[in-house]
C-alpha positions, 0 to 999 in steps of 0.5 A: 338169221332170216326174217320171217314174213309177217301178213299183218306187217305186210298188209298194213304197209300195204294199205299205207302205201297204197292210200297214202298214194292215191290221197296224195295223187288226188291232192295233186290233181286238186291243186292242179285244177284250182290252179287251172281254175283260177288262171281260167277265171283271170284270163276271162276277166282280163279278156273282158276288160280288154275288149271292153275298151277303145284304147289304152287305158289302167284301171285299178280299185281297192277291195273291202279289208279281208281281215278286220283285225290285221286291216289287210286291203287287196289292190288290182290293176287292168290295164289295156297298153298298146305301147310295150314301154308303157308296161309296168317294170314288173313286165319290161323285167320279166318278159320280152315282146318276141317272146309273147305268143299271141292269146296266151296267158302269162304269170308271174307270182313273186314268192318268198318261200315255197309255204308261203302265199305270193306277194304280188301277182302279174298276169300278161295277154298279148292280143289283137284288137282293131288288127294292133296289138295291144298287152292286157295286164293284171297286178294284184298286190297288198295295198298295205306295204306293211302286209307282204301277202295277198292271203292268210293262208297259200291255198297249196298248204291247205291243200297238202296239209288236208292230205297229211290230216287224212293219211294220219286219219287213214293210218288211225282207221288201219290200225284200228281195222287191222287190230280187229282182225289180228285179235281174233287171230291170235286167240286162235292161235293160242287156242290151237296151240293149248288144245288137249284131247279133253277140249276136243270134245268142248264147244268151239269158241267165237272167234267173232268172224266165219272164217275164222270160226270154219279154220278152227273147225277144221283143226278140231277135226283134224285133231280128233281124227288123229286122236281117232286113229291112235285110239283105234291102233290102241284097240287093235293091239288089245283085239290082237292080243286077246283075239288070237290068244287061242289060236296061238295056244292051240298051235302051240300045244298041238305042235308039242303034241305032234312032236310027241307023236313023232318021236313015239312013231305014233299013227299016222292018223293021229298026227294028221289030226294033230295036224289039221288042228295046227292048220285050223289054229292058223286059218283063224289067225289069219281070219282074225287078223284079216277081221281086225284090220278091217274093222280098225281102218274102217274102210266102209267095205264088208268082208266077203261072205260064204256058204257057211254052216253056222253049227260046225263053226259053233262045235269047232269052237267049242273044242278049240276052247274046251281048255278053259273047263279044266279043273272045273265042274260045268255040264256043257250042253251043245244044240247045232243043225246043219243049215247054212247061211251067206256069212264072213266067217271071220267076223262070225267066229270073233263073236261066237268064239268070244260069247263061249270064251265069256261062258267057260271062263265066267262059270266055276260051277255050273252049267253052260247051254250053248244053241245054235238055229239057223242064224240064231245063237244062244249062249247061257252059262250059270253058276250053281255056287251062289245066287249072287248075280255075276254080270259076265259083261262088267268089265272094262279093263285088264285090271278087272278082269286078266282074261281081257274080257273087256276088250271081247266084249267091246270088240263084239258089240263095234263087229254087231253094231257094224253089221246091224246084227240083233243082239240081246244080253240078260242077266240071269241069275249066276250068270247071263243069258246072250242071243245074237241072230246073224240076220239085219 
């Protein structure tokens, strides 16, 4: 089973390794230059003693106790030797005349561990004075045979241990930094994996940090977009549906007609006009589809519009939809002209066809006045039943109404408001009284 990679894992590790690194390089380097410090500091003082002096002569004194409780005195010794047999042992073992280069610095620490400070230090110059060679030493040692250090503490343990402390301190702040962060994170997470497409249009939390904050709007988003769309594919199936129920009627009947027709070796004529209403059914089918398709993509392009004469559309529409007057009692009233306007024929007839749809089917009894001038339509339907005020544009659902008028009216009102079109609804008594004019 493969281990997924984890940023937080692979952040924290490395941050350690790359602090614990650089804090242990530098304790390195300090150790390096107190070292460096100290062995330039005692060539010094033994050049100086040694230049100081006319021939061989040691000279050793006793420091003041550096612990009053463990009554620890320190011992140094300079010395000046011109003859190598007159070193201390300590030398005579350690070294060789031949092997000491002129002017360089020797030492040598007596330890008994690598934790523990040194017993006793010796430090040897060979050098040239008065054109002889002379051997400038220095021993420093513990004047208590009891005490078997020259410090407390090695200075190198301080310095390691002070390491150790700040990586330890490092790590504590990391944990706590990359705690901080992941929080955050994770709440995220878990709002971005509870999220419903009630809480879509909620207020998003704070996260605490910007970035974290912008990623949740953009999930947000993204989700409300694809929830957009699938909404806008539910709506088009409705459209579709209610849209191009009438077309799909039209071509039906006439083609039961024309079959008639056909049989009984009927006029020509007839059957040609027979014909050309299928024809007309499947131009609107098409225009419809073509419609519904571009308003639920949104691409933000207008349908191309055409020299189109407002009144025959208006007339065509209300003989396709005469079927909805069977078995009722309206006096239908038409009022068209001839003029002509720069208009998608495919949008306009959706919103003609749906106000006079709206009309016929909503009046039992009654009258239905339908005006057309120029880019203006008027479409009034009234029931003479009841004085009960009846709001054509109530319903919202299937269930209200089997006609889907709902769908209609929605559909109408995104194609209005899309093209910035004028359009004004009132209620009337029995019935409504609806105007569109085809003009922004």
């Amino acid at each position: 089973m493969r281990i997924m990679p984890s940023i937080r894992l692979y952040v924290l590790l490395s941050m350690l390794l790359t602090g614990g690194g650089i804090i242990w390089g530098l304790s390195a380097l300090s150790s390096y230059y107190f070292v460096s410090g100290l062995d330039i500091s005692t060539r010094n003082s033994m050049l100086a003693f040694a230049y100081q002096q006319k021939n061989d002569k040691q000279f050793t004194f006793v420091t003041p106790e550096v612990d009053s409780i463990k009554k620890q005195k320190r011992t140094i010794t300079y010395g000046l030797i011109k003859d190598w047999k007159n070193l201390p042992l300590v030398f005579q073992n350690t070294y060789k005349p031949s092997e000491l280069v002129l002017d360089k610095f020797y030492k040598h620490l007596e330890k008994t561990s690598l934790f523990t400070p040194p017993k006793t230090g010796s430090f040897i110059i060979k050098i040239m004075k008065d054109n002889e060679i002379y051997y400038a030493t220095l021993i420093i040692s513990n004047g208590d045979k009891k005490i078997n250090s020259i410090s407390d503490l090695n200075n190198f343990v301080v310095i390691n241990l002070t390491a150790l402390a700040v990586i330890i301190l490092f790590t504590l702040i990391l944990l706590f930094v990359m705690r901080q962060v992941t929080l955050p994170v994770k709440r995220l997470k878990d709002w971005a994996k509870n999220l419903k497409n009630q809480q879509l249009s909620q207020d998003i939390p704070d996260f605490h940090y910007s970035e974290l904050n912008i990623l949740a709007s953009l999930i947000r988003d993204s989700l409300d977009s694809v929830q957009k769309s699938l909404e806008r594919e539910k709506k088009f199936l409705g459209y579709a549906s209610h849209e191009l129920r009438t077309p799909i009627a039209v071509s039906h009947s006439n083609s039961e007609l024309l079959k008639k027709l056909i049989e009984n070796n009927c006029p020509r004529e007839k059957q040609l006009q027979v014909l050309a209403r299928i024809f007309r059914a499947n131009l609107t089918m098409t225009s419809l589809t073509e419609t519904l398709l571009w308003l639920n993509r949104r691409e933000g392009k207008e349908l191309v519009a055409r020299d189109l004469q407002l009144g025959i559309l208006t007339e065509q529409l209300v003989n396709e939809l005469k079927y909805l007057t069977e078995g009722k009692v309206i006096t239908l009233s038409v009022e068209t002209d001839h003029s002509s306007s720069e208009l998608p024929e495919g949008v306009c007839r959706i919103i003609i066809s749906n106000l006079i749809r709206n009309a016929f089917q909503h009046t039992t009894e009654g009258r239905v006045f339908i005006k057309q001038e120029g880019c203006h339509l008027s479409v009034i339907n009234q029931n003479s039943l009841s004085e009960e005020r009846i709001d054509v544009f109530e319903g919202n659902s299937l269930e209200k109404d089997n006609l889907g008028f709902g769908l209609g009216l929605s559909l109408t009102q995104r194609i209005i408001e899309q093209y910035q079109w004028q359009y004004e609804a009132t209620d009337i008594t029995g019935g409504k009284s609806v105007s569109v004019i085809f003009k922004r």
